[in-house]
Each structure stands twice: as structure tokens, then as C-alpha cells.
C-alpha positions as CSV (number, residue, x, y, z in Angstrom):
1,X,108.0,21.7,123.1
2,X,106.4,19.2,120.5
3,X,108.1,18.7,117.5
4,X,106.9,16.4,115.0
5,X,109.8,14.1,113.7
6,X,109.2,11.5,111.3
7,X,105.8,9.2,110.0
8,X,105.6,6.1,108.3
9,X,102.9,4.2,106.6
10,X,102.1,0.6,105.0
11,X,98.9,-0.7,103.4
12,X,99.3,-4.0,105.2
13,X,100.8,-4.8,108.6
14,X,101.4,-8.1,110.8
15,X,99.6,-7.9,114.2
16,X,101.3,-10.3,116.9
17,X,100.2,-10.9,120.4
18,X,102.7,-12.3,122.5
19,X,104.8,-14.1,119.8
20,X,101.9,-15.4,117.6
21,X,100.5,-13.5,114.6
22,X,96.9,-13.1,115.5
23,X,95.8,-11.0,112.1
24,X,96.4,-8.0,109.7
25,X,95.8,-4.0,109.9
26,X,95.3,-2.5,106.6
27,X,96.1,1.3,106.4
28,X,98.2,1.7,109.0
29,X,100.1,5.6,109.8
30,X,102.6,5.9,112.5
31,X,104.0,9.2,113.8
32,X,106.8,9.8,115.7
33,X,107.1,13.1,118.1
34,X,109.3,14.5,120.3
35,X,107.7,15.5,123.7
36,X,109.1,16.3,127.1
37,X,112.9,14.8,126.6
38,X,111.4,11.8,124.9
39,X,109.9,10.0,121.8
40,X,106.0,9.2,121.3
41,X,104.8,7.0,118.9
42,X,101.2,7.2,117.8
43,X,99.6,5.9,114.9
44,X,95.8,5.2,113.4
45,X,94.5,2.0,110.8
46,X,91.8,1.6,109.0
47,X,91.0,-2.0,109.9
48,X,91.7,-4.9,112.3
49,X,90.9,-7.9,111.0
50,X,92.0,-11.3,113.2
51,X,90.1,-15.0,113.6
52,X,90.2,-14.3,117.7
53,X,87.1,-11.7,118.5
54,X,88.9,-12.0,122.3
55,X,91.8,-10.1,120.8
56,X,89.9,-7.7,118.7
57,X,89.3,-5.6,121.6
58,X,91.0,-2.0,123.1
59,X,93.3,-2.3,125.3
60,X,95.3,-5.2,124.1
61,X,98.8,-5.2,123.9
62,X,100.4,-6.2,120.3
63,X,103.4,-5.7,118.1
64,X,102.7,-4.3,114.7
65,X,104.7,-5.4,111.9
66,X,105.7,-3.4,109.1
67,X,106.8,-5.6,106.1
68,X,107.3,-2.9,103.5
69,X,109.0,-0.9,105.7
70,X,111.5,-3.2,107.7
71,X,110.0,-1.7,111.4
72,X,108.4,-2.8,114.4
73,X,106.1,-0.7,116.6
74,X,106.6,-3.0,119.5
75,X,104.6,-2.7,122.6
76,X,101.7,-0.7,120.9
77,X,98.2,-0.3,123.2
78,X,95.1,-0.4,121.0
79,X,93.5,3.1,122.0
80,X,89.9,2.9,120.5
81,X,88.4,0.4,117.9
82,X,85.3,1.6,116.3
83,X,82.4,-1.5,115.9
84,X,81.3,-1.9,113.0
85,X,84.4,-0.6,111.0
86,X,87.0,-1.5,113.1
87,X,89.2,1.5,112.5
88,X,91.3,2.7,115.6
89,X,94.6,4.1,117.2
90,X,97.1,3.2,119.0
91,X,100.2,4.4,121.1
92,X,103.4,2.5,121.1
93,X,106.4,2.1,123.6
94,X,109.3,2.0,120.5
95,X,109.7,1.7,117.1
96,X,112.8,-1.1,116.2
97,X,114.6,-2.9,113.1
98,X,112.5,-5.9,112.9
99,X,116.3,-7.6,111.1
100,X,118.3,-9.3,113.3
């Protein structure tokens, strides 16, 4: 059974790689569901911006910081990113408190 559960979104995220903020998403939804025993986080921007064209890639591995919202989507794999408009999605492992 799939059962949509909750979504969130924010006009402006954090994007960190490894510890290090390496830019911004602007538009960012996440979705949580409820599949097979287990939660799934997915989740779509509008743009990825960041100074490193290395990281601006699919496939990476980043954290994505909600600042509005007090939340972390923490281990979150870069699905697609579209060229020229750099729109994409993403899945992600958990969603956290990013408090202490």
C-alpha cells in the first residue's frame, strides 16, 4: 500500500556535500510516503545553483537544508538535473531536526 503522508516546501535551501555548503536550491518540495513497511522521501527544485560545476552533476550525494522549516533531508541522491535549467529530483534516506 502507498500512502501519501506529509510534504514540505521552502523557496530557498542550503545544499552541503560532505560538511561544506557547496550552494543553494530555490523551490524546493519534499514528499514523504509510506511504502512497503517504510518511509520514502522524494522531492523536486527548480534550480541548483553552486560555484563547483563538479558538484552540479546527478548522482551526487548532498544534504539539503531547510532553513524555514527547521529539517534536513540528509543523504538525498540527485536523480536528474535538466541542462540548461537546472531543475531536478531527488530521493533521500531521512528527513531529521537540523537543532541539536
Amino acid at each position: 500500500m502507498i500512502k501519501m503522508e506529509r510534504t514540505c516546501s521552502s523557496l530557498k535551501c542550503d545544499v552541503l556535500h560532505k560538511g561544506v555548503i557547496i550552494g543553494k536550491m530555490e523551490g524546493v518540495n519534499v514528499t514523504q510516503w509510506f511504502l512497503k513497511n517504510h518511509y520514502s522521501y522524494t522531492g523536486a527544485f527548480s534550480r541548483f545553483v553552486t560555484e563547483n560545476p563538479e558538484l552540479n552533476r546527478s548522482g551526487i550525494k548532498v544534504d539539503i537544508v531547510f532553513n524555514d522549516r527547521k529539517i534536513v533531508a540528509k543523504d538525498a541522491c540527485i536523480s536528474w538535473i535538466r541542462g540548461p535549467t537546472k531543475n531536478g529530483t531527488f530521493n533521500a534516506k531521512r528527513i531529521e531536526d537540523s537543532n541539536p
